[in-house]
OpenMM code with the backbone's topology and positions (N, CA, C; nanometers):
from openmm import Vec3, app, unit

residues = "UNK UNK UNK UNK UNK UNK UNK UNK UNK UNK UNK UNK UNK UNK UNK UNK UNK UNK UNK UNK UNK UNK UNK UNK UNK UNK UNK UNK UNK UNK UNK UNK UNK UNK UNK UNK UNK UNK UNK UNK UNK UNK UNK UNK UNK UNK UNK UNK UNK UNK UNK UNK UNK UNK UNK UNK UNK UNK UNK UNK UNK UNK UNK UNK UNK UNK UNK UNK UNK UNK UNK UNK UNK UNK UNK UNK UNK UNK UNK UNK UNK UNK UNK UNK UNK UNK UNK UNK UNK UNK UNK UNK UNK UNK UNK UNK UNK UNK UNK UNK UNK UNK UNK UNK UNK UNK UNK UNK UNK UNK UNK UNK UNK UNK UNK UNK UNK UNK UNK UNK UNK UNK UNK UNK UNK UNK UNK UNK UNK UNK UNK UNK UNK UNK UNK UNK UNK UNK UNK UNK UNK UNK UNK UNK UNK".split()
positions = [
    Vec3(-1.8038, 1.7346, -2.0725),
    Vec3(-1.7986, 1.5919, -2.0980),
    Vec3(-1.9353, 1.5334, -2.0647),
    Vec3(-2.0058, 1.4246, -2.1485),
    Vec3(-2.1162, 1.3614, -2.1290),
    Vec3(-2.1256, 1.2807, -2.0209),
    Vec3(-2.2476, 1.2761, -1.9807),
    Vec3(-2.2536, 1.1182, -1.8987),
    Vec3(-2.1493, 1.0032, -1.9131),
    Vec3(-2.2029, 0.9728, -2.0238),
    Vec3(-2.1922, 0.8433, -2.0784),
    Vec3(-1.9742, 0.8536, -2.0694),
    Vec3(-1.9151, 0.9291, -2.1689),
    Vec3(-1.8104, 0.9494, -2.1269),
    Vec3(-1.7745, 0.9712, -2.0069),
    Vec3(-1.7902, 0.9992, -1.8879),
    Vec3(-1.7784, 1.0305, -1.8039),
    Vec3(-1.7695, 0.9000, -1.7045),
    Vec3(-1.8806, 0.8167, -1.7079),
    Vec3(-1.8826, 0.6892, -1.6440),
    Vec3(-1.7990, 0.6204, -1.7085),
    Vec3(-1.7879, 0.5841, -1.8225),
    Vec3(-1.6194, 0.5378, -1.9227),
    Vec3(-1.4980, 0.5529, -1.8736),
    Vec3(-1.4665, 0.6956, -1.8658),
    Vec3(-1.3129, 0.7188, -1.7618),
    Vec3(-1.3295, 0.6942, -1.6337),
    Vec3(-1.4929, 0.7136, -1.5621),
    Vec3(-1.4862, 0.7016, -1.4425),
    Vec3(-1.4200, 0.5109, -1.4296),
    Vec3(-1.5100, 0.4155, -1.5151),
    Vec3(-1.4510, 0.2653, -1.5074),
    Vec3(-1.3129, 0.2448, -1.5571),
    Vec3(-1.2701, 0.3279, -1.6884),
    Vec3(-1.1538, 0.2845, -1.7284),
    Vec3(-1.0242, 0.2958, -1.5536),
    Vec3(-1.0808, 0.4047, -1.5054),
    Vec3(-0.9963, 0.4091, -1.4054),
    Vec3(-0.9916, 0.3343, -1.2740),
    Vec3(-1.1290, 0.2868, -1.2776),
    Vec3(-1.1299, 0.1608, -1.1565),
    Vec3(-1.0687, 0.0622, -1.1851),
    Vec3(-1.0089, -0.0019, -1.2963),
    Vec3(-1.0056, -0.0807, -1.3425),
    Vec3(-0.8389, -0.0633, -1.3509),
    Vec3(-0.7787, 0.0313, -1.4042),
    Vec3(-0.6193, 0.0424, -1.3958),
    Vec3(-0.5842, 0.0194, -1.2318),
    Vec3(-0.7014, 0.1152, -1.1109),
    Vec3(-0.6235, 0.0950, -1.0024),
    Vec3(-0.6230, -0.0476, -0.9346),
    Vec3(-0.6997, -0.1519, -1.0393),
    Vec3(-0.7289, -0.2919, -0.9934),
    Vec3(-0.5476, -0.3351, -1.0509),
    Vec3(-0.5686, -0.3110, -1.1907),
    Vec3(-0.4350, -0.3514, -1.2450),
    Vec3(-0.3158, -0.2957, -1.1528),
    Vec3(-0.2918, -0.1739, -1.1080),
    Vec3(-0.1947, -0.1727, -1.0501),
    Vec3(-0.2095, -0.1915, -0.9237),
    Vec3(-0.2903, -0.2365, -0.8478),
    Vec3(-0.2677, -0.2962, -0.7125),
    Vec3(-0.2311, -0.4346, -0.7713),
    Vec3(-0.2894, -0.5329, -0.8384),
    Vec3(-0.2356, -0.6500, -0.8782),
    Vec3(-0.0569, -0.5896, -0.8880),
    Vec3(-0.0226, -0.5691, -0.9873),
    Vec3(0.1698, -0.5416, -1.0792),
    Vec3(0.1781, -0.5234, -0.9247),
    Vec3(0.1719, -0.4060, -0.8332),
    Vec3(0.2340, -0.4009, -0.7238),
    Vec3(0.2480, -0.5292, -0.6198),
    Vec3(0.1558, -0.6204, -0.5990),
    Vec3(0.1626, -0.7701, -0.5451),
    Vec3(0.2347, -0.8183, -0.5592),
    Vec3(0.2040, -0.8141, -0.7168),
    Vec3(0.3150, -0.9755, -0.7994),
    Vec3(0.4787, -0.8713, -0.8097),
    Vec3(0.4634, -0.7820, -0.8182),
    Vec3(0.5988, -0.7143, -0.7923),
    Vec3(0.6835, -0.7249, -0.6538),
    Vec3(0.6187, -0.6814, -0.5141),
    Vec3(0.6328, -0.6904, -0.4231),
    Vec3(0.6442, -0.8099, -0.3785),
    Vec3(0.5798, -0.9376, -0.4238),
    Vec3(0.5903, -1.0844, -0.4126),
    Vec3(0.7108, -1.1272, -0.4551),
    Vec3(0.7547, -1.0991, -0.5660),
    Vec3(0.8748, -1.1193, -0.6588),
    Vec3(0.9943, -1.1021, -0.5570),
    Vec3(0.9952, -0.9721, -0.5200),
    Vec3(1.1021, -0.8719, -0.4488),
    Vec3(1.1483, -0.9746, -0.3170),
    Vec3(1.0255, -1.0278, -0.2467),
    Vec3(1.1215, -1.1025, -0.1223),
    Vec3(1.1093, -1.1874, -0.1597),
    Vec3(1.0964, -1.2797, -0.2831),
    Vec3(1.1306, -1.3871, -0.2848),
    Vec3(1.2902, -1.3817, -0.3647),
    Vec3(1.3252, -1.2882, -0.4297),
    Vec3(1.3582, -1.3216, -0.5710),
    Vec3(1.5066, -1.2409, -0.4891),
    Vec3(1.4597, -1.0929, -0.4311),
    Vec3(1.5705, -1.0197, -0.3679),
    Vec3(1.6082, -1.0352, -0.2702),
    Vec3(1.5038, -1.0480, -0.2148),
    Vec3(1.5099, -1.1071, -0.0029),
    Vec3(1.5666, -1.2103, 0.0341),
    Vec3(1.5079, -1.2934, -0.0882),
    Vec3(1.5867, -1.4531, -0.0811),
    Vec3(1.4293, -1.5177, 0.0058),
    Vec3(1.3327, -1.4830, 0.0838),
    Vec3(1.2508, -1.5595, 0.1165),
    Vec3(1.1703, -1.6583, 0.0246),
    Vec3(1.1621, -1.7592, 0.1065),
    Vec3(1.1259, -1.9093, -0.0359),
    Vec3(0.9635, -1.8879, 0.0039),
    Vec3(0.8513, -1.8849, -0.0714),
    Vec3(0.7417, -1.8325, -0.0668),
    Vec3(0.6312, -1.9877, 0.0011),
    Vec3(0.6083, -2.0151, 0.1085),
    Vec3(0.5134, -2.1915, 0.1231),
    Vec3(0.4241, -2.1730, 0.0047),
    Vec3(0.3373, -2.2859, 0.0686),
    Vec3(0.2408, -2.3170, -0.0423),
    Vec3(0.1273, -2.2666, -0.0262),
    Vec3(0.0601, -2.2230, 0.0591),
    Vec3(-0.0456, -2.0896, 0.0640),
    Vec3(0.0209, -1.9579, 0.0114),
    Vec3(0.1229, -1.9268, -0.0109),
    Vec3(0.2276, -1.8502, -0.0568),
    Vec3(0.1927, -1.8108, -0.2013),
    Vec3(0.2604, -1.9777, -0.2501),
    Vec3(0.2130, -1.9977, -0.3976),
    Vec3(0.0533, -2.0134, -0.4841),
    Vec3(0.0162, -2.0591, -0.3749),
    Vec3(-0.1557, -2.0528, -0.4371),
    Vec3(-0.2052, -1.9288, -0.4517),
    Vec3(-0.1483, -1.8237, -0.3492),
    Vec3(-0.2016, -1.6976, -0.3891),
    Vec3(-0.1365, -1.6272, -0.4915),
    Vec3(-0.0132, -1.6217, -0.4976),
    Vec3(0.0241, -1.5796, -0.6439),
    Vec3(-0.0158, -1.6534, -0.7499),
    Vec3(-0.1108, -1.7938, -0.7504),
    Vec3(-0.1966, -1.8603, -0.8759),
    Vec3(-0.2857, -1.7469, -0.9104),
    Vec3(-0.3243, -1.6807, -0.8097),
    Vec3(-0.4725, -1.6275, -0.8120),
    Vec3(-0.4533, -1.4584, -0.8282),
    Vec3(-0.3184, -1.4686, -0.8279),
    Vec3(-0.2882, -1.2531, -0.8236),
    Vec3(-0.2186, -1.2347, -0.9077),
    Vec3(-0.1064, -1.3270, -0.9813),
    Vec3(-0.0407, -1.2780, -1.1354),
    Vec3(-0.1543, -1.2849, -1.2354),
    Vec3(-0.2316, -1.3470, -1.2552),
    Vec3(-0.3275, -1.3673, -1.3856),
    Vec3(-0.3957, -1.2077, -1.3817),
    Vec3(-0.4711, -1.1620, -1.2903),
    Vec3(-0.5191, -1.0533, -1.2384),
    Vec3(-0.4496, -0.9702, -1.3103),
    Vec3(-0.3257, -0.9212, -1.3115),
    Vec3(-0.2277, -0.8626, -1.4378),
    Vec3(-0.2675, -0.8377, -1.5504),
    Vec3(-0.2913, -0.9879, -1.6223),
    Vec3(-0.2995, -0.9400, -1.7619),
    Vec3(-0.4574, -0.9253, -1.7655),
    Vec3(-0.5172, -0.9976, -1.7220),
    Vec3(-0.6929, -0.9813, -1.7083),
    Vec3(-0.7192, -0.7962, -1.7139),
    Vec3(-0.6852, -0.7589, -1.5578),
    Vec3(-0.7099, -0.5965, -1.5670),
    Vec3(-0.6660, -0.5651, -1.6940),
    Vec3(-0.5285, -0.5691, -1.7335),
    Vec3(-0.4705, -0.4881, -1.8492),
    Vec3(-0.5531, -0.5162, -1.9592),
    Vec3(-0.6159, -0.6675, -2.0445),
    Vec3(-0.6879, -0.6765, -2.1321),
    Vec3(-0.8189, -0.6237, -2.1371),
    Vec3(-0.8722, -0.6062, -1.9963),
    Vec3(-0.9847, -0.5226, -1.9961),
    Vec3(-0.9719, -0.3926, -1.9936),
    Vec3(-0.8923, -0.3183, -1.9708),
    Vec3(-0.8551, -0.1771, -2.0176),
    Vec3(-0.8774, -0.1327, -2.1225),
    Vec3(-0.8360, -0.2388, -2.2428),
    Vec3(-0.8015, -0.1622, -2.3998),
    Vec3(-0.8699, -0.2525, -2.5001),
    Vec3(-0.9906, -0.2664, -2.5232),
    Vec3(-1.0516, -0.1323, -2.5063),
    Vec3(-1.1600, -0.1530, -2.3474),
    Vec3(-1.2023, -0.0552, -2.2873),
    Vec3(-1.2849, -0.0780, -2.1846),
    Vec3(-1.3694, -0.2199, -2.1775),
    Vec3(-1.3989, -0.3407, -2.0556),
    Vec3(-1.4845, -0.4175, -2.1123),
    Vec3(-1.5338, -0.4471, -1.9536),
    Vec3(-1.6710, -0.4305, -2.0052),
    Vec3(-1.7383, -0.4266, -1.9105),
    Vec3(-1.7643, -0.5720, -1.7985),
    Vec3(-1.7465, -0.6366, -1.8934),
    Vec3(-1.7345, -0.7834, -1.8302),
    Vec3(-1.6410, -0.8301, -1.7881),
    Vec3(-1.5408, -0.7659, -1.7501),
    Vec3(-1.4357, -0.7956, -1.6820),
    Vec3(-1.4480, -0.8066, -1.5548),
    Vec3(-1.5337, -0.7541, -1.4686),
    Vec3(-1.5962, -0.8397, -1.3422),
    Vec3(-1.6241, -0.9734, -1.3061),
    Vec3(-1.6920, -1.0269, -1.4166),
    Vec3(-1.7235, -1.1662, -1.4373),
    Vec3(-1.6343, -1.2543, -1.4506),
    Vec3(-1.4843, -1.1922, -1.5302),
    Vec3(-1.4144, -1.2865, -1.5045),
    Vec3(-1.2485, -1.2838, -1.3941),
    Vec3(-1.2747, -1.1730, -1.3622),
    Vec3(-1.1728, -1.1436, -1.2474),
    Vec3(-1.2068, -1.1770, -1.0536),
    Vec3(-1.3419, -1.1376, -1.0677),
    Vec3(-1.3860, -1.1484, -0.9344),
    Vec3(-1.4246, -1.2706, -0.8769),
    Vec3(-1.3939, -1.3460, -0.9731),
    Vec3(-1.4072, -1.4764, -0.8955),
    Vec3(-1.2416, -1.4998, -0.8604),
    Vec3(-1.1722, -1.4984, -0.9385),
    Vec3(-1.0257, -1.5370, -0.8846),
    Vec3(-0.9762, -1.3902, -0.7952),
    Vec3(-1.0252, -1.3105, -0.7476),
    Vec3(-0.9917, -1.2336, -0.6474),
    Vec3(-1.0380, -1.2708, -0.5204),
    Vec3(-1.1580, -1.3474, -0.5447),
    Vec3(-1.2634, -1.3595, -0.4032),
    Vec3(-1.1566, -1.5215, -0.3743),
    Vec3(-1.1112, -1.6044, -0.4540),
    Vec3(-1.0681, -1.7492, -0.4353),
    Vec3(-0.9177, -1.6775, -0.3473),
    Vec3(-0.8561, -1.5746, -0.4590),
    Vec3(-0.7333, -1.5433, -0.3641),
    Vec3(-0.7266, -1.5402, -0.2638),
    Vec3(-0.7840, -1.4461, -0.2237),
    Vec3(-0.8481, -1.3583, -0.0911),
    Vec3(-0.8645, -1.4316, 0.0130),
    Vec3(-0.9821, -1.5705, -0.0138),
    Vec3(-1.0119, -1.6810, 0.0923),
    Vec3(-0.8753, -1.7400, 0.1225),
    Vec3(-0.7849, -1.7771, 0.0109),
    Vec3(-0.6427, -1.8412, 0.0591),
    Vec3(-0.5455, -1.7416, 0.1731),
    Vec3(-0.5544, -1.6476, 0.1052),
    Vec3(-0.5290, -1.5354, 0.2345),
    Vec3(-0.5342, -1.5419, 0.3499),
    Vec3(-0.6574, -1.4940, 0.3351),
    Vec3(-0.7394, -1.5335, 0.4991),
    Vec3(-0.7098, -1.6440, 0.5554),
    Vec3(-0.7036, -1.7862, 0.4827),
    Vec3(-0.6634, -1.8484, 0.5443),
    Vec3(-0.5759, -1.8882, 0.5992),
    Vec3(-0.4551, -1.8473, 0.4918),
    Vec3(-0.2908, -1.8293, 0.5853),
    Vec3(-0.2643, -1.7274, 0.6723),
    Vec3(-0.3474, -1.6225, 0.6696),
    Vec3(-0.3215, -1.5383, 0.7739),
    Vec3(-0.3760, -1.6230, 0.8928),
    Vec3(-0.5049, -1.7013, 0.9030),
    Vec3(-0.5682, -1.7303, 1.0715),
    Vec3(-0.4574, -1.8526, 1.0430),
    Vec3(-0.4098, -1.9062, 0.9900),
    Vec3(-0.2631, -2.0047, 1.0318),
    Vec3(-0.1196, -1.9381, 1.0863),
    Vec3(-0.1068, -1.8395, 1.0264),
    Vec3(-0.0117, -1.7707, 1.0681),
    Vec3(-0.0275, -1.7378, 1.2055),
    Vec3(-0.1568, -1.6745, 1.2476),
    Vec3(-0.2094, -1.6117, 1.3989),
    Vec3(-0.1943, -1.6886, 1.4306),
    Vec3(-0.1960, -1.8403, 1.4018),
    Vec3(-0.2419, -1.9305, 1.5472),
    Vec3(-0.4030, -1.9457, 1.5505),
    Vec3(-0.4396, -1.8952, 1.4690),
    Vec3(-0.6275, -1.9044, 1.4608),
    Vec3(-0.6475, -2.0506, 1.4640),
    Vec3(-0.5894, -2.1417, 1.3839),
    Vec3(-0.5996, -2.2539, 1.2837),
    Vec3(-0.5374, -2.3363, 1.3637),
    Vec3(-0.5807, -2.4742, 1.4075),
    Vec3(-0.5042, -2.5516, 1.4856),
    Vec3(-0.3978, -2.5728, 1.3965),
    Vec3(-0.2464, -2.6455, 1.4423),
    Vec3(-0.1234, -2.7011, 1.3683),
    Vec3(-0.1456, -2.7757, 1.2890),
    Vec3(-0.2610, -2.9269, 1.3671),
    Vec3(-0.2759, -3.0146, 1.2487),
    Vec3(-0.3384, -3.0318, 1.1265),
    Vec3(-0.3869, -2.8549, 1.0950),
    Vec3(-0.4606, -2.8328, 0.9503),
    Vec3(-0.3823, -2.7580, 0.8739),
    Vec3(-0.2456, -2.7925, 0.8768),
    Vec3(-0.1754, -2.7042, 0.8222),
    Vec3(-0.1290, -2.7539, 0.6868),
    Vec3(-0.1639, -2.7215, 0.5993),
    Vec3(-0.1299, -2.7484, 0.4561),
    Vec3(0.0748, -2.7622, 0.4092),
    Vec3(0.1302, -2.7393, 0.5119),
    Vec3(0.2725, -2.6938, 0.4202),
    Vec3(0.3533, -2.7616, 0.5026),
    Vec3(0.4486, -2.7910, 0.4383),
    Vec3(0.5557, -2.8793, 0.4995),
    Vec3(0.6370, -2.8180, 0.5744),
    Vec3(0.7346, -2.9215, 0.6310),
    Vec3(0.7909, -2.8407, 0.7379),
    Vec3(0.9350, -2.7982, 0.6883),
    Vec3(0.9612, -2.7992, 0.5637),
    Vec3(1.0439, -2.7244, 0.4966),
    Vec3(1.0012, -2.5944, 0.4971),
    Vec3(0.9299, -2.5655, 0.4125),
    Vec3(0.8695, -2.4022, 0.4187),
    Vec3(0.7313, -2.4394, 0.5072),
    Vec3(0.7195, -2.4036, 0.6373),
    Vec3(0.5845, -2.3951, 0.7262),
    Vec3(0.4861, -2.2289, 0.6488),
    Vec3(0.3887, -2.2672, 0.6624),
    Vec3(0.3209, -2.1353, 0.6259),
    Vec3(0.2673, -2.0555, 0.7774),
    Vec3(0.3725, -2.1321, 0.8812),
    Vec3(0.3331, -1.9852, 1.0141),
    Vec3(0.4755, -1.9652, 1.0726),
    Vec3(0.6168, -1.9530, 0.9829),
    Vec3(0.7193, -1.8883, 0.9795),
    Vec3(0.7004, -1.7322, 0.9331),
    Vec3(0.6990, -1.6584, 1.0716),
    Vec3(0.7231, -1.5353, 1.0440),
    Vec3(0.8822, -1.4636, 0.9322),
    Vec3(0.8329, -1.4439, 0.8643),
    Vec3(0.9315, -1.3922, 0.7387),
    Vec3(0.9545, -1.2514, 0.7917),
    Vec3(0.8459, -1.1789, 0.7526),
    Vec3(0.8870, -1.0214, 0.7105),
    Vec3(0.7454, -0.9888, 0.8270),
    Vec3(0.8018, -0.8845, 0.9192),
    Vec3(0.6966, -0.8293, 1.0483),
    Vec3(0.6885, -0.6870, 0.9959),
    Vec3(0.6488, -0.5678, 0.9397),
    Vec3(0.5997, -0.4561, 0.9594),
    Vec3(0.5337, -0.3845, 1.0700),
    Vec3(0.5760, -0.3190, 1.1418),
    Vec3(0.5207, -0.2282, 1.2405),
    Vec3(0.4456, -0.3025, 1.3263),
    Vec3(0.5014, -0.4178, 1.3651),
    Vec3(0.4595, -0.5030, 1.4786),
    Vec3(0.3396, -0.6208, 1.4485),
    Vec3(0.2990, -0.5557, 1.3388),
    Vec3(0.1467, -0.6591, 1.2901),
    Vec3(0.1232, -0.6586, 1.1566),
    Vec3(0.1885, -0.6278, 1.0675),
    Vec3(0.1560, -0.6050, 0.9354),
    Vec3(0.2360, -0.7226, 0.8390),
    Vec3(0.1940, -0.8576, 0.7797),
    Vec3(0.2504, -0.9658, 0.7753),
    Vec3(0.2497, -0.9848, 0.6195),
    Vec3(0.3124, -1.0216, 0.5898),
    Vec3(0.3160, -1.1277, 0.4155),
    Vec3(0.1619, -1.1437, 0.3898),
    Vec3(0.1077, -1.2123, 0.4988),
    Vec3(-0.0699, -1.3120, 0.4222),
    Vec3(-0.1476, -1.1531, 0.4698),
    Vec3(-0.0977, -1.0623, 0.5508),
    Vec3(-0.1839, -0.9491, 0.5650),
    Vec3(-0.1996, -0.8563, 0.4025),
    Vec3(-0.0705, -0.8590, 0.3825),
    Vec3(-0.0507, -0.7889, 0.2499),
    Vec3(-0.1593, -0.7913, 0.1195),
    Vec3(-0.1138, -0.9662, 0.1583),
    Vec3(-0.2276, -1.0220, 0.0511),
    Vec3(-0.3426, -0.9605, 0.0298),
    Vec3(-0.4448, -1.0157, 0.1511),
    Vec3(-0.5534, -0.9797, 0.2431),
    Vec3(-0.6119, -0.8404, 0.1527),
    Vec3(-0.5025, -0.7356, 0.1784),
    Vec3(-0.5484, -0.6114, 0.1664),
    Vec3(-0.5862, -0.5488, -0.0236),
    Vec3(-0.4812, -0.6148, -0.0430),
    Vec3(-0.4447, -0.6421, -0.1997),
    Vec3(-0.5520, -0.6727, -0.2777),
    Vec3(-0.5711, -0.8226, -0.2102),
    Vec3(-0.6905, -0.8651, -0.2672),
    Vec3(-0.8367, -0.8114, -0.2788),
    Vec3(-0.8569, -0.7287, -0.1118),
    Vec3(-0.9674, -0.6804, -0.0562),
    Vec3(-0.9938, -0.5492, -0.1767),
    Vec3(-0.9132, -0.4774, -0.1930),
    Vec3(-0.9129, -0.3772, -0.2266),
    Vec3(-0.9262, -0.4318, -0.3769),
    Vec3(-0.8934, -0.4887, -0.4335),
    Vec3(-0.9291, -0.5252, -0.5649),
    Vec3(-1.0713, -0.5660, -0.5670),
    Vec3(-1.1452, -0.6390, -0.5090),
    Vec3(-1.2920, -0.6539, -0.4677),
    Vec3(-1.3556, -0.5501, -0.4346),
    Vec3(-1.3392, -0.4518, -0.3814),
    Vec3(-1.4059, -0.3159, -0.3556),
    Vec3(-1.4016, -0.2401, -0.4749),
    Vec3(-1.2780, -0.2170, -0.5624),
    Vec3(-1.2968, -0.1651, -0.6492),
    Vec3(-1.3611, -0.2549, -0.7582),
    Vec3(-1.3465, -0.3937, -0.7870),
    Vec3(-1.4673, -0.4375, -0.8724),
    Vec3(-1.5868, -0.4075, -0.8578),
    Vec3(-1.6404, -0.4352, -0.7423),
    Vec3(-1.8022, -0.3989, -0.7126),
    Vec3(-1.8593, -0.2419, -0.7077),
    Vec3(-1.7415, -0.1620, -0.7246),
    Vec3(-1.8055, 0.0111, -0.7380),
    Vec3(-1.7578, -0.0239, -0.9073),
    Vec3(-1.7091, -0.0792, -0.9410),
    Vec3(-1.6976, -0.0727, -1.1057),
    Vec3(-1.8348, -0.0975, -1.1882),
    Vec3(-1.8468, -0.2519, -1.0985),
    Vec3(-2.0175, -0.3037, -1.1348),
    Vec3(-2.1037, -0.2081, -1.1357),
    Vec3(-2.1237, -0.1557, -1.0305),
    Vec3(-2.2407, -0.0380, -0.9912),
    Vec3(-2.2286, 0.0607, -1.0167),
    Vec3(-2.1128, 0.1507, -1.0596),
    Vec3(-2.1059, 0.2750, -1.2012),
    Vec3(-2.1134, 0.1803, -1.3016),
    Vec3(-2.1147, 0.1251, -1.3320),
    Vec3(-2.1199, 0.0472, -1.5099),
    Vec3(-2.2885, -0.0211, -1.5719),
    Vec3(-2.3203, -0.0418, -1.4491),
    Vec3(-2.4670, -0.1282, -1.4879),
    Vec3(-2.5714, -0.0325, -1.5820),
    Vec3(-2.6191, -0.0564, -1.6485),
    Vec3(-2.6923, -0.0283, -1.7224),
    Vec3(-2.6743, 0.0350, -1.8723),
] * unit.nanometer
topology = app.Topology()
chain = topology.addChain("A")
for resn in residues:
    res = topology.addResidue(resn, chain)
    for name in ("N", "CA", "C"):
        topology.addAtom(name, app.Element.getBySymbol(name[0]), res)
């Protein structure tokens, strides 16, 4: 196999494991809201603004390969990501109370779902997101030129 092919499958495949870390989010998001019954706040919902689109974006850049699909994904991964972060240091307690965006119907520092003592809903995100940013920027840098 050539170079040139070679860096092709090498991106086509950075790029599916972007798509399926997204489907797994918005899947896994779905699941406790939809199965669990948990009602999602509004740092909740802003991040699924910013992680269902990611879906069809990866998938349209798949077929056929497009290289510019960095340009228009990595900005709404890096916007997710910050919402993240930020409900996670609300969740910790990082964030004083009175900057808290969400009502006191759904609070966004109601522990929902605890994993292995520390592993949280806005952590999930966090990682989701992170990891979709890592694999954009090794996409960029096998793809350039």
């Amino acid at each position: 196999m050539n170079s040139k092919a070679s860096s092709e499958q090498s991106g086509w495949t950075l790029i599916f494991a972007c798509w399926l870390i997204a489907v797994v989010a918005m899947l896994g998001s779905l699941f406790f809201s939809e199965v669990m019954g948990l009602k999602p706040c509004l740092l909740c919902w802003y991040q699924r603004i910013f992680m269902y689109p990611l879906v069809v974006l990866f998938l349209v850049g798949m077929f056929p390969l497009d290289r510019s699909v960095v340009r228009y994904t990595l900005p709404i991964a890096v916007i997710g990501c910050g919402f993240a972060i930020y409900h996670y240091l609300l969740y910790s307690g990082y964030i004083p109370e009175g900057l808290l965006p969400c009502s006191a119907d759904l609070p966004c520092t109601e522990i929902n779902l605890e994993l292995m003592g520390f592993i949280t809903i806005p952590m999930l995100s966090i990682l989701s997101y992170t990891a979709i940013i890592i694999l954009l920027f090794i996409f960029r840098r096998r793809t350039k030129g």
